[in-house]
C-alpha positions, 0 to 999 in steps of 0.5 A: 537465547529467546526465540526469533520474533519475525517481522511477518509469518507467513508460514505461521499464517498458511498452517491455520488455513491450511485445513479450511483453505486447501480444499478450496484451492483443490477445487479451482484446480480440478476445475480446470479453470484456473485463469480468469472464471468463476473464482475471479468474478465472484472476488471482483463481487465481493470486493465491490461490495466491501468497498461498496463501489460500482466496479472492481477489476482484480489485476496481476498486481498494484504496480498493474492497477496504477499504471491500468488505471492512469491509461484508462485516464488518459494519462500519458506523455507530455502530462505530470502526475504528483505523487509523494517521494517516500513511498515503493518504487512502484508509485512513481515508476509507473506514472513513467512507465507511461511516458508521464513525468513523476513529480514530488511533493514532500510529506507532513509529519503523517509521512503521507503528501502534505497538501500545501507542498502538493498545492506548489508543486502543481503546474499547467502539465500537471494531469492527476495527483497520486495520494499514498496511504503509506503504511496504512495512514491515509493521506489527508484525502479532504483538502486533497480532492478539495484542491483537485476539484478546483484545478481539475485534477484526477486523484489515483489513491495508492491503497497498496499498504492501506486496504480496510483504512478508514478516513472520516468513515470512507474506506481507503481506495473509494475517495479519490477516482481511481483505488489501486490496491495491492493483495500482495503477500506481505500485506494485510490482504494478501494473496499467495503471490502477486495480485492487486485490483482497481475499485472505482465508481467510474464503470467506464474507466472500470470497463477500459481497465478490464479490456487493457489487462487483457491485450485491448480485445473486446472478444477473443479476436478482436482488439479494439486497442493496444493492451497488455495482460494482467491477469489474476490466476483463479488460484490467488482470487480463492486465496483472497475470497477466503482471507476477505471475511478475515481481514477485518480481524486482522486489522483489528489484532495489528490496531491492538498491536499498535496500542500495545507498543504506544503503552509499552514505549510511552516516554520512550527516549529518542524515539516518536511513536506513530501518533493518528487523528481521531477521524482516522483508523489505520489499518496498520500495515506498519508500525514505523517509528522514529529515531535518531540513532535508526540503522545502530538501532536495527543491528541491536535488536537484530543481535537479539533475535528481533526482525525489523524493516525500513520503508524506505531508506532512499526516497524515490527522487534520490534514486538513480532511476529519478536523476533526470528528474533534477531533485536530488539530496535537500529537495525533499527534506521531510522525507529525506529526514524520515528516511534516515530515521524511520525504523519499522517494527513487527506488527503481525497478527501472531505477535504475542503481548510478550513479543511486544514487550521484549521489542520495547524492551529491547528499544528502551535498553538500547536508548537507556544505554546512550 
C-alpha cells in the first residue's frame, strides 16, 4: 500500500529546523528568561513591521486576542457583535465571553460573511462586526468597512486562518481596527503550541490589551483594572521569529499547491473547486472543496491512506452552546448547506506533486464510480 499523505506534518516541519532552530530555543533557555523579555519584544517588532502597523501585542492565543481586543473596545454587555456562523467556536464564544451576544450573519459563495446578509442583521445594540478570513480567504473587507463607517461600527478581523492574505494589496489583520491572529500549530505561522497577537494602528487599544494580558497592572504592584493573563512564553516568541522570514515561502509553496489540485481536478464531477478573485491572494491555510456526497467521500479516501478535515461540520448557531440564541437548522442556510459539503484536502508545504495527483485521483475514481 501507498504511503500515508498526511493532512499536516508537523514532525516533518520541526526535523528541517531542528539544527537552525534548536540553538536558538537553547538560548532563551539559558537566558533564564523565559516569560516575556527580549524574545517577545522583538516578535512584537518584527510583526509590526510586516504588517506595517503601529502597535503589535503577542497573547497566549487567538481566542485571547478577540476576546482582549473587543475589551480594550469596549465592548461588553448589553451590546451585539455579527460575526459569521461558519467559522471555530472561538469567533463567537468569545464575544460571549464578554457578556455580548453573537449574532450571525450567513456567508457568500466565498464561505466568508456576505455583506448584504451583514447589512440585515444589524440592529441599534449592534457594537462591531467580526469579519472572518476562513481558510485564508479574506472576507470582502470594502463594502464591510464602507457599512461599518456609516453606522458606526468597529471591524475586529478574525486573521486566525489568514496570516500573509492579501485583499487588494492590504495584508489581512491591518483593515479593519483591531487583527486578531492566531500563531497556532496548525497554521501557517505556527508556534510549537499556543500563541496568537493582536495588530493595530490604534496605540491606545494596543496599550489597554497589553495591560489586561497582564492582570490590569501598569507596574509590578499596581492594578489599575481587573485583567487576566495571557502571556506568550519567550520560548514560542523564538520559534515564530525564526518561522517569520519562512512564511512567505510557505505561503507560496501551498498557493502552488492549490494551483496543482485546480489543474488536476479541473472538470472534476461533483466536485467545486475553491475559485479567488483577482484582487485576492490567499494564503491557503486550506484547500476546501465542495461535494454532494462529502462524508462517503472522506472514508474513501481515508481507506487509501489519504488524511482530509471538514471545517466545520456543525456551524456555531447549531451548536448547543448557541440554543438561546434562537437560530437553529434553516436559519442560516448557505452555510448550513456548505457544512454538509465542505470536505478539506491536504495542502501542506511538504506535499509532493505526486501527493497531489494521487488525492485527485483518488477523488476523481470516486465520482467516476457513482
Amino acid at each position: 500500500m501507498a504511503p500515508p499523505i498526511l493532512y499536516v506534518d508537523l514532525a516533518r516541519q520541526f526535523a528541517e529546523e531542528r539544527d537552525a532552530l534548536m540553538p536558538r530555543i537553547e538560548a532563551v533557555l539559558a537566558s533564564g528568561l523565559w516569560v516575556g523579555g527580549a524574545a517577545v519584544e522583538a516578535l512584537e517588532a518584527e510583526l509590526r513591521d510586516y504588517l506595517g502597523v503601529a502597535g503589535v501585542v503577542a497573547l497566549n492565543s487567538g481566542t485571547d486576542a478577540l476576546i482582549l481586543s473587543m475589551r480594550a473596545l469596549g465592548i461588553g454587555p448589553g451590546d451585539e457583535v455579527v460575526t459569521a456562523p461558519n467559522s471555530f467556536i472561538a469567533s463567537a464564544g468569545a464575544v460571549a465571553m464578554l457578556g455580548a451576544t453573537p449574532v450571525f450573519a450567513d456567508v457568500g459563495v466565498d464561505m466568508n460573511i456576505d455583506p448584504d446578509h451583514l447589512a440585515r442583521a444589524l440592529t441599534p445594540r449592534t457594537k462591531a462586526v467580526i469579519a472572518v478570513h476562513l481558510a485564508g480567504r479574506m472576507a470582502a473587507m470594502d463594502p464591510i468597512m464602507a457599512l461599518a463607517e456609516r453606522h458606526g461600527l468597529t471591524v475586529i478581523e478574525d486573521a486566525a486562518q489568514a496570516m500573509g492574505s492579501r485583499y487588494k494589496g492590504r495584508l489581512a489583520g491591518t483593515i479593519g481596527h483591531v487583527g486578531c491572529f492566531s500563531a497556532h500549530p496548525l497554521k501557517n505561522f505556527n508556534a510549537m503550541g499556543d500563541a496568537g497577537f493582536i495588530a493595530t494602528d490604534n496605540v491606545k487599544v494596543a496599550a489597554r490589551v497589553r495591560r489586561l494580558q497582564a492582570h490590569g497592572l501598569i507596574d509590578r504592584n499596581t492594578a489599575v483594572e481587573w485583567g487576566t493573563v495571557s502571556r506568550l512564553d519567550s520560548v514560542q516568541a523564538e520559534i515564530l521569529r525564526f518561522r517569520l522570514p519562512r512564511v512567505a515561502a510557505i505561503i507560496e509553496r501551498r498557493r502552488a499547491n492549490a494551483d496543482h489540485y485546480r489543474r488536476a481536478l479541473a472538470d472534476c464531477p461533483g466536485v467545486a473547486l475553491p475559485v479567488c478573485q483577482p484582487y485576492e491572494y490567499n494564503s491557503f491555510h486550506l484547500f476546501v472543496v465542495q461535494c454532494e456526497r462529502r462524508d462517503a467521500l472522506q472514508r474513501a479516501l481515508a481507506e487509501q491512506g489519504i488524511a482530509t478535515g471538514i471545517h466545520y461540520p456543525t456551524p456555531i448557531h447549531c451548536q448547543p452552546a448557541a440554543k438561546a440564541l434562537g437560530y437553529g437548522v434553516g436559519s442560516m442556510p448557505e452555510a448550513e448547506r456548505q457544512a454538509a459539503r465542505s470536505l478539506s484536502l491536504p495542502i501542506h508545504q511538504f506535499l509532493a506533486a505526486a501527493d497531489i495527483e494521487r488525492v485527485a485521483a483518488a477523488i476523481r475514481g470516486f465520482h467516476e464510480a457513482g
